[in-house]
Backbone bond lengths (Angstrom), bond angles and torsions (degrees), N, CA, C in turn:
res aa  C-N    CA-C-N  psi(-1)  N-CA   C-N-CA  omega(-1)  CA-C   N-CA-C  phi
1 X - - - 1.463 - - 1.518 109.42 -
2 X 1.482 120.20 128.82 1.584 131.58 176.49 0.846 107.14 -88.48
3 X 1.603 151.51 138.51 1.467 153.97 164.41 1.468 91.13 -99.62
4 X 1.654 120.34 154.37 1.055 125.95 164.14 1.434 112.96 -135.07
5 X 1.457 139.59 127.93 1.704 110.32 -178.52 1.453 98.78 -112.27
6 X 1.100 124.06 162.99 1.608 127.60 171.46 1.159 122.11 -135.73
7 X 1.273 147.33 174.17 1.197 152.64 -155.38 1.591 117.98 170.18
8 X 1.722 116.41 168.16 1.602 115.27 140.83 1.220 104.61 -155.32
9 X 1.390 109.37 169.61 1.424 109.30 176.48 1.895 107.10 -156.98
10 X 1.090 118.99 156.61 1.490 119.83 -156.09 1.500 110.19 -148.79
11 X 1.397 118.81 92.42 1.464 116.17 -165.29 1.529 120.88 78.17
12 X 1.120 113.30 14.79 1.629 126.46 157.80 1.661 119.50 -4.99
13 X 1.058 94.79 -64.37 1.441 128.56 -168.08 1.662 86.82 -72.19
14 X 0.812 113.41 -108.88 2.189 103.30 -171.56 0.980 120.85 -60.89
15 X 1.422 115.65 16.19 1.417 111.03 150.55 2.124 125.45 -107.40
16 X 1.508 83.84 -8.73 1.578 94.76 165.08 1.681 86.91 80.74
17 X 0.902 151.43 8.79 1.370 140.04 165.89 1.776 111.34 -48.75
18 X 1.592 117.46 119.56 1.096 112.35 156.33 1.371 141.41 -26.43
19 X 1.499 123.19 6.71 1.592 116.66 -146.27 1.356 106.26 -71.63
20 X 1.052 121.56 -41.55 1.970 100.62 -179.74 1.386 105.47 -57.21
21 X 1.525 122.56 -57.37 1.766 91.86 -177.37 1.267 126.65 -42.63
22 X 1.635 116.65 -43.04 1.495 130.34 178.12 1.768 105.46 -29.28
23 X 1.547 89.76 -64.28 1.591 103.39 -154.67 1.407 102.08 -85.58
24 X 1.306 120.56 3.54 1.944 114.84 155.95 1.235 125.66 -65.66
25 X 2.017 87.05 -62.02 1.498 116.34 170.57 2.193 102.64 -21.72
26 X 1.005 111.89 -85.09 1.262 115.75 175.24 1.299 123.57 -24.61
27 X 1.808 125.55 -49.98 0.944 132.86 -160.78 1.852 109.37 -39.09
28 X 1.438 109.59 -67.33 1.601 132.71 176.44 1.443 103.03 -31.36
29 X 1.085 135.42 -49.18 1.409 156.45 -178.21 1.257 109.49 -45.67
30 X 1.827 100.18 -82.57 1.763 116.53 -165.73 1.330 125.26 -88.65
31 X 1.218 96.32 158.11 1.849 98.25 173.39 1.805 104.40 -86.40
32 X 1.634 113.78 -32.10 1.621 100.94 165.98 1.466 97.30 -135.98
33 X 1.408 99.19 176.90 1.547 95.52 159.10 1.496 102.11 -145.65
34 X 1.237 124.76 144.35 1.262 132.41 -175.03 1.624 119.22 -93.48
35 X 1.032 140.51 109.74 1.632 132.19 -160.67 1.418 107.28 -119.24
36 X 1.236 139.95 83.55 1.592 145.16 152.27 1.403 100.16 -35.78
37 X 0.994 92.24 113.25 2.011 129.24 170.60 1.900 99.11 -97.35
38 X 1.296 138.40 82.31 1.361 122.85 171.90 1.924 90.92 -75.55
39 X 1.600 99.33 153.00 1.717 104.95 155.69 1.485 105.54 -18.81
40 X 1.214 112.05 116.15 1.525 108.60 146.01 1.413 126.47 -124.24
41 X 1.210 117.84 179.69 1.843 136.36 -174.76 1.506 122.43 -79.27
42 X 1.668 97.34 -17.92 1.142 102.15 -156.69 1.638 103.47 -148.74
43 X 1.166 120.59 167.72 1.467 104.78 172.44 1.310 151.56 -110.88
44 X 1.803 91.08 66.76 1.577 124.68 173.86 1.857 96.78 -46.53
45 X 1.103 126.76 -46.81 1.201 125.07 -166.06 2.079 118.82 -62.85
46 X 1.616 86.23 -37.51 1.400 86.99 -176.49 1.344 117.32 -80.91
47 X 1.618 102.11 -19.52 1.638 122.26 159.21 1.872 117.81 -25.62
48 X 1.001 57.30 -78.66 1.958 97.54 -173.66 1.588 98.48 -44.29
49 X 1.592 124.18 -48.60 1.301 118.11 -137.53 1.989 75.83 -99.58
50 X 1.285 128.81 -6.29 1.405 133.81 -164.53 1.493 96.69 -98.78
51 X 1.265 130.69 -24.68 1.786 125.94 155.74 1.419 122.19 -43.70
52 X 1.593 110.88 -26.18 1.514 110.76 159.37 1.836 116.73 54.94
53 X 1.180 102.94 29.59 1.972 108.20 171.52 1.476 69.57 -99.93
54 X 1.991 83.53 152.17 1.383 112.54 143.28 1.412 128.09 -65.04
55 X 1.351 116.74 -36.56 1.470 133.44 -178.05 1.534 107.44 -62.92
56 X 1.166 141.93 -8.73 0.999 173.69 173.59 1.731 112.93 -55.87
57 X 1.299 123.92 86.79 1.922 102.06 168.16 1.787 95.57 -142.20
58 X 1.092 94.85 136.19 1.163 120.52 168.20 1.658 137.48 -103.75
59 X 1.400 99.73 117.12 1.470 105.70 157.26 1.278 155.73 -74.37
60 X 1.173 128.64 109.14 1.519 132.44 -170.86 1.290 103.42 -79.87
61 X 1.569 122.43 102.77 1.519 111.21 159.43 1.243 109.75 -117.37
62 X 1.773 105.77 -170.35 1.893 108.15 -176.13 1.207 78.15 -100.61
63 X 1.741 99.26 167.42 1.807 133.93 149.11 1.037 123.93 -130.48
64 X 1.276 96.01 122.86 1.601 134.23 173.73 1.721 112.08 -41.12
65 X 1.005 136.08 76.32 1.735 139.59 -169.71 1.572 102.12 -45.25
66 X 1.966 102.73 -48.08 1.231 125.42 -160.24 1.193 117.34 -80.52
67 X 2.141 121.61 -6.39 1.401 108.70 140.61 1.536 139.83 -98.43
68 X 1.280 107.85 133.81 1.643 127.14 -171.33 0.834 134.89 -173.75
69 X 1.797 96.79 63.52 1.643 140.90 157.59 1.218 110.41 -104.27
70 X 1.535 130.79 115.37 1.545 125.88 152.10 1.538 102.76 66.23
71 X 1.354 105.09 32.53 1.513 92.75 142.20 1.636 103.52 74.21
72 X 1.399 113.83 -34.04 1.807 134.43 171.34 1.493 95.31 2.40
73 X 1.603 113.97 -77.31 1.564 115.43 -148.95 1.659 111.09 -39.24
74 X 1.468 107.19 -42.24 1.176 126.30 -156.91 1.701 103.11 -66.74
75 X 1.058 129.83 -30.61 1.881 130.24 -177.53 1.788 93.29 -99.91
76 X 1.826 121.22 -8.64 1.164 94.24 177.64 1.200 98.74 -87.59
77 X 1.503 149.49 -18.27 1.406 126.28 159.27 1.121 132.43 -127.54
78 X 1.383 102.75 46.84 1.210 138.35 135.38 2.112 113.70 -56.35
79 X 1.439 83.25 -49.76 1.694 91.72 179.89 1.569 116.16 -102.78
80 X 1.311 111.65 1.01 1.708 114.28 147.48 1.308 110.26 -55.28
81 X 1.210 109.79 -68.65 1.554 125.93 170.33 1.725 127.38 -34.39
82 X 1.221 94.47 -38.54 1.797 111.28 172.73 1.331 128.96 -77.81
83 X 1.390 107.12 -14.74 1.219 128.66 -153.61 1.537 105.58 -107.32
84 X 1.649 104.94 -13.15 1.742 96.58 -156.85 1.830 70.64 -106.36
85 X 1.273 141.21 -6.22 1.315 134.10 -168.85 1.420 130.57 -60.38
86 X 1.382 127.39 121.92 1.811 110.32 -171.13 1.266 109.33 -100.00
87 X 1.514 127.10 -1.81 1.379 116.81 -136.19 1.846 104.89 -96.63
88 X 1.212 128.26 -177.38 1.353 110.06 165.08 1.417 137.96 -71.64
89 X 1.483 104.02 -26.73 1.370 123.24 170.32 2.077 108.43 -135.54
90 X 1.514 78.78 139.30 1.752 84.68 -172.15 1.602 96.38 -99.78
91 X 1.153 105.64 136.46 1.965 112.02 168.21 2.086 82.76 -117.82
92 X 1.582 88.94 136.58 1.633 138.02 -178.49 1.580 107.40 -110.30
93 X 1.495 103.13 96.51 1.771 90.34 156.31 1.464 113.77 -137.65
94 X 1.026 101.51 147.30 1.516 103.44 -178.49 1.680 103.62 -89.34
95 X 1.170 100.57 167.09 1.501 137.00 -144.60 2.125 102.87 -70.24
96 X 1.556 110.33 -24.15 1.182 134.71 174.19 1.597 128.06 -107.89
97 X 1.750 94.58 20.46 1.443 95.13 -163.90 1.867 97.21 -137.47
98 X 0.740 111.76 155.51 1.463 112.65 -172.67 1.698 123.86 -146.74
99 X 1.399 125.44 135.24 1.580 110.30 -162.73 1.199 94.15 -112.42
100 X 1.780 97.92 139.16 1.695 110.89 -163.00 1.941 93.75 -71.75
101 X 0.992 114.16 -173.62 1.468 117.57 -171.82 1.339 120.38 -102.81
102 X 2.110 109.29 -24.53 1.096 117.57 149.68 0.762 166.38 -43.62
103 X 1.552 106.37 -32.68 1.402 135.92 173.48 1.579 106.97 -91.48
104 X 1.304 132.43 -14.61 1.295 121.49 168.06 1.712 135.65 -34.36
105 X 1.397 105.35 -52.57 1.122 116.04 159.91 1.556 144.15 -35.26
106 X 1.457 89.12 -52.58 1.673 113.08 163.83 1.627 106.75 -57.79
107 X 1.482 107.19 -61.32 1.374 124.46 -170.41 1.418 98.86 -34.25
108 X 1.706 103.17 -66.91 1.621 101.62 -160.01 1.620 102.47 -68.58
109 X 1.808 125.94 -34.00 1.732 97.39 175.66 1.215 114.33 -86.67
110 X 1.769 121.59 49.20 0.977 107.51 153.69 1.074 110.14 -94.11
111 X 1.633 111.72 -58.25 1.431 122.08 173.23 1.484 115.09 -25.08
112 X 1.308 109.43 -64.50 1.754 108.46 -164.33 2.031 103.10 -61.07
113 X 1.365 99.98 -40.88 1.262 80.93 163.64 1.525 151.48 -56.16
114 X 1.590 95.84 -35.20 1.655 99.75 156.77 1.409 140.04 -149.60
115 X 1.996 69.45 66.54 1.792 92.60 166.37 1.318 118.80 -40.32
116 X 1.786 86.35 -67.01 1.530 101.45 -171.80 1.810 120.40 -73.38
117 X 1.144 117.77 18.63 1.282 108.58 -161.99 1.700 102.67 -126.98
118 X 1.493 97.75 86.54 1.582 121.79 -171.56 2.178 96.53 -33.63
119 X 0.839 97.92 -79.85 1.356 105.63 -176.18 1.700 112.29 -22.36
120 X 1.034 134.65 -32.96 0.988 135.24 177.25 1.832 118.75 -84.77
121 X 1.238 107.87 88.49 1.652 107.40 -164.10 1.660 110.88 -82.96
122 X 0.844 117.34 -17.09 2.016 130.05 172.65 1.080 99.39 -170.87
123 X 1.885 91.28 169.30 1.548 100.29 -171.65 2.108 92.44 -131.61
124 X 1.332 86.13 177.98 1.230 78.71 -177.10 1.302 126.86 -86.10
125 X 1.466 143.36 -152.02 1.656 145.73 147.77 1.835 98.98 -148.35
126 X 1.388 102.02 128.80 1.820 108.73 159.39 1.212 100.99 -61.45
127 X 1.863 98.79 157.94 2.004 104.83 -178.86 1.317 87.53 -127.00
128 X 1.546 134.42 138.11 1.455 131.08 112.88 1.111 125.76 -68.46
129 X 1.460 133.84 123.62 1.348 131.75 -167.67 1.720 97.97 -117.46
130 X 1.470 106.41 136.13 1.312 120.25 -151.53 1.441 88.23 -110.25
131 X 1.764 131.40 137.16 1.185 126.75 -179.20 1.773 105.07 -148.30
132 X 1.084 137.88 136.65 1.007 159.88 -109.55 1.785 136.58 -20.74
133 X 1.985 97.18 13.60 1.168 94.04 167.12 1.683 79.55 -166.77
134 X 1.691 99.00 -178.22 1.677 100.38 160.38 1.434 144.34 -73.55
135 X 1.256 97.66 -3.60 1.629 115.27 166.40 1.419 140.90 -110.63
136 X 1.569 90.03 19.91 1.964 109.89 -175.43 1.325 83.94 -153.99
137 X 1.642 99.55 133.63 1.591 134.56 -157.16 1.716 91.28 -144.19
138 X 1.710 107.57 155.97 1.452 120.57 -162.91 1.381 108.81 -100.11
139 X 1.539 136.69 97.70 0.678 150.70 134.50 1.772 144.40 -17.92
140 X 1.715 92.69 5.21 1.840 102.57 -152.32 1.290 109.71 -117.99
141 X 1.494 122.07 163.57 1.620 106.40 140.37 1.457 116.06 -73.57
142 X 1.527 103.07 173.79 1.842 118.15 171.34 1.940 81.14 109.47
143 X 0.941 138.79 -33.09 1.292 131.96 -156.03 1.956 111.72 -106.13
144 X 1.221 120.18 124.68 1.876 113.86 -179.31 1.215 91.25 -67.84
145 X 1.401 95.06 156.16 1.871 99.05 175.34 2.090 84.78 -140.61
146 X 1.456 86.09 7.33 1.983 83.43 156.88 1.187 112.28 -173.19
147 X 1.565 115.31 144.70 1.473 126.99 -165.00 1.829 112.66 -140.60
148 X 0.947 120.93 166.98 1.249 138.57 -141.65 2.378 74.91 -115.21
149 X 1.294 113.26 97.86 1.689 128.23 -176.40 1.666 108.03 -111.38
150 X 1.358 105.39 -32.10 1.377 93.52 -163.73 1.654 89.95 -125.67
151 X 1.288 109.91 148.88 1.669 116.98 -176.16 1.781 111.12 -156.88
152 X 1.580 89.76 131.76 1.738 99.08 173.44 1.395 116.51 -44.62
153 X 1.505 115.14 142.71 1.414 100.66 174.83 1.320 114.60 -85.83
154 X 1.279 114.13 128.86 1.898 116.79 -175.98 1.031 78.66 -170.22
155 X 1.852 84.44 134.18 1.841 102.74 157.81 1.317 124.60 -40.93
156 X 1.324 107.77 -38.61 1.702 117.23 179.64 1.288 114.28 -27.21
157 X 1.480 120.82 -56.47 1.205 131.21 -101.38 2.066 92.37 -131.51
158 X 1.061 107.03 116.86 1.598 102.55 -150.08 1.931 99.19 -138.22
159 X 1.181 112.32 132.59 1.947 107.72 165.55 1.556 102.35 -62.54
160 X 1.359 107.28 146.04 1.554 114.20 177.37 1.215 109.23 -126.63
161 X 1.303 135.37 -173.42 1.316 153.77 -115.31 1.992 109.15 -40.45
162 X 1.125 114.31 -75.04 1.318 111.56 170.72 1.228 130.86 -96.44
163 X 1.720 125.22 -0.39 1.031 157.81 154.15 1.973 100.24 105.74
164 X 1.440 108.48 55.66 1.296 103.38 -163.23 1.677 86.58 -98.77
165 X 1.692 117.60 -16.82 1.613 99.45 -163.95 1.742 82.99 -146.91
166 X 1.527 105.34 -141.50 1.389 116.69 -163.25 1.882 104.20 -138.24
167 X 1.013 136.46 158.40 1.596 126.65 132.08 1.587 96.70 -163.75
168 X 1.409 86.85 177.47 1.590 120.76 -173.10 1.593 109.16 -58.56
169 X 1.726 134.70 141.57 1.339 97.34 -170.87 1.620 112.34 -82.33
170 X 1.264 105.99 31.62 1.674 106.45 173.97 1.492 102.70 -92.33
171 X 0.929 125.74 8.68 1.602 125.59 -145.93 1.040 139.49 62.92
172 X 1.312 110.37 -6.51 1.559 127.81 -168.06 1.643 105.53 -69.89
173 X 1.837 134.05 107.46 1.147 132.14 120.86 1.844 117.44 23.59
174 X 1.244 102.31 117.51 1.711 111.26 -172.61 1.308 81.14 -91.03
175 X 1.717 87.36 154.84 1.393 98.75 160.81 1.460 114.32 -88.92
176 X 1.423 141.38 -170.64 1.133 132.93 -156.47 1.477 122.09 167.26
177 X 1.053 118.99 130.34 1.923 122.53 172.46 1.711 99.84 -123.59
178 X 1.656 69.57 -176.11 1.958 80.05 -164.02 1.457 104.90 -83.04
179 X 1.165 143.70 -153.36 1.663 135.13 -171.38 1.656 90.19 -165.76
180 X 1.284 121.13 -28.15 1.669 111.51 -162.44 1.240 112.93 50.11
181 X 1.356 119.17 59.30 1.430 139.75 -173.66 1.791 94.07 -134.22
182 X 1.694 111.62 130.00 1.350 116.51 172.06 1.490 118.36 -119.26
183 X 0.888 97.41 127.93 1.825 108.29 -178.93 1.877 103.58 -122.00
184 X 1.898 85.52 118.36 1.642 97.18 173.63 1.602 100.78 -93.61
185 X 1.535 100.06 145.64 1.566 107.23 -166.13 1.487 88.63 -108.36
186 X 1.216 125.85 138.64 1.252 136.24 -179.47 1.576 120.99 -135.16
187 X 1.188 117.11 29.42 1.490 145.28 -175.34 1.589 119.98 -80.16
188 X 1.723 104.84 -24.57 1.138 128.16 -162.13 1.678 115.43 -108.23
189 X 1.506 87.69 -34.95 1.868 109.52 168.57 1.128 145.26 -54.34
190 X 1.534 96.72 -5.11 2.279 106.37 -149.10 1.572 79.86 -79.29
191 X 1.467 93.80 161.45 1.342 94.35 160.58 1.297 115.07 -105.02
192 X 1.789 85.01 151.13 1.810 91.53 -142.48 0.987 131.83 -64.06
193 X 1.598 145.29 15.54 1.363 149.06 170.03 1.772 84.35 -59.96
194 X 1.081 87.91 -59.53 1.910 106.55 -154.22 2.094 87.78 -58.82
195 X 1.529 118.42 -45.37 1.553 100.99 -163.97 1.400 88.31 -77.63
196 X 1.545 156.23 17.20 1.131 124.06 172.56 1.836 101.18 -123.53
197 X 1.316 102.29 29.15 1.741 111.89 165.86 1.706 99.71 -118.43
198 X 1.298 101.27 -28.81 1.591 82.40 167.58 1.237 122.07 -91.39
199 X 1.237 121.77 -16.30 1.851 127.30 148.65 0.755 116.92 -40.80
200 X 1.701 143.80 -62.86 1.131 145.46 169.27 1.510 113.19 -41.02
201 X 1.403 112.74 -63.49 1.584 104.08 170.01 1.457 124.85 -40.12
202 X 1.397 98.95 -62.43 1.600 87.12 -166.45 1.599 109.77 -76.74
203 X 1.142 141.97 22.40 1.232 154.83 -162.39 1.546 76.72 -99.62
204 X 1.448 120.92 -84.90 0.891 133.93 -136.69 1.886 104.90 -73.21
205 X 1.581 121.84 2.20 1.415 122.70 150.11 1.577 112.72 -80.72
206 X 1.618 123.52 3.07 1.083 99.47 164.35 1.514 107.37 -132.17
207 X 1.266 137.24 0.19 1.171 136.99 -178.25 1.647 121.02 -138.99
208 X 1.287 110.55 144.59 1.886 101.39 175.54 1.408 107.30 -57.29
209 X 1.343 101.71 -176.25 1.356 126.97 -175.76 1.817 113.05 -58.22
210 X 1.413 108.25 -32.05 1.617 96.95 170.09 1.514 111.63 -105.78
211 X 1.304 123.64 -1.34 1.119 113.08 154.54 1.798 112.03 -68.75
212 X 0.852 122.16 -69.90 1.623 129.12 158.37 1.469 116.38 2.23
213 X 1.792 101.98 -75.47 1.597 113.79 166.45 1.468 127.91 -57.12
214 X 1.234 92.14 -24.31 2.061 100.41 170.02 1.676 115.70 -72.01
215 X 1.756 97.38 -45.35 1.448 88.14 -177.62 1.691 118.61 -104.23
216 X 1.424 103.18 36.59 1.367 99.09 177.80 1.438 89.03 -119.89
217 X 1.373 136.92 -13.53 1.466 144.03 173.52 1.416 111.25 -74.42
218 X 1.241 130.24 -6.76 1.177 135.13 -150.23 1.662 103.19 -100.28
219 X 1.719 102.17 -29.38 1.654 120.32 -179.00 1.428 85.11 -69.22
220 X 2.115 82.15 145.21 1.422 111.21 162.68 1.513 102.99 -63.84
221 X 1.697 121.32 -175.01 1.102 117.34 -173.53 1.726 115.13 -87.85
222 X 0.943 100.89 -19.95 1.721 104.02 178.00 1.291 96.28 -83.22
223 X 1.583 134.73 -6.63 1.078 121.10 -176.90 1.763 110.43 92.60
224 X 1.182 145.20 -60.25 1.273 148.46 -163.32 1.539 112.84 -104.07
225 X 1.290 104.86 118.86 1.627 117.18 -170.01 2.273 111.04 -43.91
226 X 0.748 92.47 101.88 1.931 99.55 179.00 1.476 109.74 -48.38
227 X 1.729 117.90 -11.03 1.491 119.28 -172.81 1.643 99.70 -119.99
228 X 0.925 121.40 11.75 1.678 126.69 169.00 1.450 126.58 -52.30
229 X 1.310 130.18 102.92 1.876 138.73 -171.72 1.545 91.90 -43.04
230 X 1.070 126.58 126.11 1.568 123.17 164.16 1.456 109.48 -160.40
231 X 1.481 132.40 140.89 1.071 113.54 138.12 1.580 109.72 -132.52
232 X 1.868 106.16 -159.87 1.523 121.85 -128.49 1.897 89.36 -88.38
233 X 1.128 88.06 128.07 1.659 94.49 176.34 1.574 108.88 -80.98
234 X 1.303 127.14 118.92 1.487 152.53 148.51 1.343 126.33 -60.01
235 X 1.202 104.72 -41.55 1.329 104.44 -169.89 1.564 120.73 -68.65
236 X 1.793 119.43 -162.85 0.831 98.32 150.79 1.413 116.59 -135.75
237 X 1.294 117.88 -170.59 1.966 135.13 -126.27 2.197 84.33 -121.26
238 X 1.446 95.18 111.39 1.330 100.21 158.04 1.424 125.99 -16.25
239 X 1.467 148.84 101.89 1.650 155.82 -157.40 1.228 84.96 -48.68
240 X 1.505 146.61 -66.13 1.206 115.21 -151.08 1.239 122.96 -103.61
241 X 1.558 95.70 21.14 2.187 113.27 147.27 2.304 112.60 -70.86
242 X 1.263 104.24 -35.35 0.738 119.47 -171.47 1.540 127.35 -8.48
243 X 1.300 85.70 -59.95 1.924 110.09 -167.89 1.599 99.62 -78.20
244 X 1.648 119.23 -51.16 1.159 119.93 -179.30 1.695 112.19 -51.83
245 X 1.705 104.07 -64.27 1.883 101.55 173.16 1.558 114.33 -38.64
246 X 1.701 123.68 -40.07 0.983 102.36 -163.14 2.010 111.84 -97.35
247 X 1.013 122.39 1.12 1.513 127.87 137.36 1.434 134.09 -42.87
248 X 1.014 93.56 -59.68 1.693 110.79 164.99 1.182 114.80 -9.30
249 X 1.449 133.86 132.37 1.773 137.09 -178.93 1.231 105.34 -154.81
250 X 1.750 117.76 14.85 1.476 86.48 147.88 1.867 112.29 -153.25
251 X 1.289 111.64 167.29 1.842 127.79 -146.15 1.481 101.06 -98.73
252 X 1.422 122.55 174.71 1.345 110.41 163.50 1.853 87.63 -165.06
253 X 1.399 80.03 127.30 1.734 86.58 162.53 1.550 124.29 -133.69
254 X 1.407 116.26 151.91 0.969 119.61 -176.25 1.877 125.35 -95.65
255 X 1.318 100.23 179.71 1.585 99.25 149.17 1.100 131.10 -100.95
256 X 0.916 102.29 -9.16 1.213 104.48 -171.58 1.916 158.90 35.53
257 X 1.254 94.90 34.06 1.577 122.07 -157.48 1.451 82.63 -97.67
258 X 1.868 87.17 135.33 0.969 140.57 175.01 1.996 118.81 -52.68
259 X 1.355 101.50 -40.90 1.638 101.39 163.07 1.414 102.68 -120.78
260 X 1.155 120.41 174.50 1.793 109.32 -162.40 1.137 106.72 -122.01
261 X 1.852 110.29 -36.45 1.610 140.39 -173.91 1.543 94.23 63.91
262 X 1.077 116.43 42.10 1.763 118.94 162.68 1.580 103.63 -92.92
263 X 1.319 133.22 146.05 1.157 122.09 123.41 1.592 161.41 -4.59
264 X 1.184 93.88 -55.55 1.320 130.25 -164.25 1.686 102.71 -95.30
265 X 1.447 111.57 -24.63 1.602 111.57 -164.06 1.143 99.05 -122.03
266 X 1.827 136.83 19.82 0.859 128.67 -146.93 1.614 99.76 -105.68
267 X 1.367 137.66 -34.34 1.068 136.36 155.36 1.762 125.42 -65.00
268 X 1.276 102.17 -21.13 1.828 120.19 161.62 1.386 102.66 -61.62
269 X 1.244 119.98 -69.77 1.514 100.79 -173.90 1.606 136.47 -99.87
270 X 1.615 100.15 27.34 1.320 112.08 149.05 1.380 139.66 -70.77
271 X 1.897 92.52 -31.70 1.263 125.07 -171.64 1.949 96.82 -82.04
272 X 1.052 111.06 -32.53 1.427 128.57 172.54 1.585 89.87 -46.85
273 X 1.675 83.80 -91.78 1.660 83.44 -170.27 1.672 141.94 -29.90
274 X 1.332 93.53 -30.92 1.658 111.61 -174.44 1.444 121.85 -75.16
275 X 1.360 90.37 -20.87 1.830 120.39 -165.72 1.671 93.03 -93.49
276 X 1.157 121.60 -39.32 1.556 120.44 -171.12 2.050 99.71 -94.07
277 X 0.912 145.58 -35.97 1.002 150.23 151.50 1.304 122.80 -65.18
278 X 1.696 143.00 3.94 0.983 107.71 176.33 1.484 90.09 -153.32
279 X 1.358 113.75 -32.00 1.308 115.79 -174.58 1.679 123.99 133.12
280 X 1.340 83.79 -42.29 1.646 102.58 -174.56 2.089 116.51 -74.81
281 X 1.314 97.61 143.74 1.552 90.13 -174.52 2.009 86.24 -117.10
282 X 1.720 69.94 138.31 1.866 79.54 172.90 1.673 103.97 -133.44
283 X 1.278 97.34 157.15 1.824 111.66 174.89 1.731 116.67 78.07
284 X 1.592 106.46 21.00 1.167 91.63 -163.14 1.692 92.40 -86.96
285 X 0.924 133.35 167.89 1.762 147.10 167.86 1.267 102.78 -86.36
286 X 1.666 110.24 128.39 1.537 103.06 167.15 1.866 86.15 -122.16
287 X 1.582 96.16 149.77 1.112 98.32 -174.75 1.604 101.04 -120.49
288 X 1.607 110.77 34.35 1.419 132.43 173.20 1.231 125.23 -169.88
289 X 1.175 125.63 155.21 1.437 129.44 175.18 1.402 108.71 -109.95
290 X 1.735 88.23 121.36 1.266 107.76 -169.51 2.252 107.84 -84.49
291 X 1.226 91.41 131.32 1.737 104.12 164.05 1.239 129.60 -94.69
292 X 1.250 117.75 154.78 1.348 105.64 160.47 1.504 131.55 -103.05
């Protein structure tokens, strides 16, 4: 069995994106990993080529300035990246996401378990999603806490719209099992000078320039919502998070109340409520159909 992992990342470096832990995390895992280098500003590239595995090849592609609709750019090389892959099963992480070391094990007997078993087109990975520092994690609905990471290699089989999941290029929903594979999301963590330059970026793959300025105006001033579901992370942080968590200098706390009287959170924390009172989880998005 070949593992392959893939990725890209674009301005890494001034945007504070985790990506070398990302693209270590993998190393233990794969036999290669494929890393899309688009043009960058900065030198994400010399980064990348300074990780020094053999397993290691990198792509130099262009970017398109002039797309920024739906997030698009982001699954188109996403699938540069997918495309250069040989292995039997591809593992996908993005550039803010990182696989704990624990779950490796599982990961790989998942794979070997169903190499052979066509029907099974990806498997899944658990998310901790990290929100206004490294020691407060999301507690809520509105957020996946599982995604479709690892995928058969077949032409079929392609990242779609912003490259948040996977499907068939008919549109058709993968099928999928779980992997007991954990990925900490760290997208949510920067400190916030740094999360409201990568706001701006990715704003700007889906909206013009005053859409952009609207929704980067919209942040409180520290940047991270003061009424955000979170609590205190215990655990511990993937080894080659290590050095980064322990740099770290700055906190984030919430209020953490139970109704928010937002708008915006108002079907979130019904679903809250319903979920803590009864048992049942509603509204979550699956962006697969799960097998057994």
């Amino acid at each position: 069995m070949k593992i392959s992992g893939f990725t890209f990342i674009r301005n890494g470096v001034d945007l504070g994106y985790p990506f070398v832990p990302s693209i270590r995390s993998l190393l233990p895992l794969c036999d290669e990993i494929i890393v899309n280098v688009p043009r960058s500003t900065d030198n994400t590239l010399d980064t990348v080529r300074a990780i020094g595995s053999a397993k290691i090849r990198i792509l130099e592609t262009e970017w398109d300035e002039k797309l920024r609709q739906d997030g698009l750019a982001l699954s188109r090389h996403t699938n540069l990246a997918l495309k250069e892959c040989t292995g039997d099963w591809c593992i996908y992480i993005q550039a803010d996401e990182v696989l704990h070391e624990d779950g490796v094990p599982a990961l790989r007997a998942a794979m070997e378990r169903e190499l052979n078993n066509p029907t099974v087109q990806g498997l899944l990975v658990d998310y901790t999603h990290f929100y206004g520092s490294y020691w407060t994690y999301v507690y809520s609905f509105g957020w996946y806490y599982q995604e479709v990471r690892v995928v058969r290699r077949d032409p079929n089989i392609r990242s779609c719209g912003d490259a948040q999941g996977f499907r068939a290029v008919d549109g058709q929903k993968l099928r999928v099992k779980k992997s007991g594979g954990r990925y900490f999301h760290y997208g949510h963590a920067l400190k916030p000078d740094q999360a409201a330059r990568k706001l701006r970026n990715l704003s700007g793959l889906y909206h013009d320039d005053a859409g952009v300025k609207e929704e980067v105006g919209r942040r409180p001033p520290r940047f991270y919502d003061d009424d955000q579901k979170v609590k205190p992370f215990t655990g511990n942080h993937p080894a080659v998070m290590q050095d980064i968590v322990a740099a770290a200098d700055w906190t984030y706390t919430s209020r953490n109340p139970l109704i928010r009287f937002r708008r915006d959170c108002f079907w979130e924390d019904v679903a809250l409520l319903v979920k803590r009172c009864t048992g049942l989880t509603l509204g979550v998005h699956r962006n697969y159909r799960l097998i057994r």
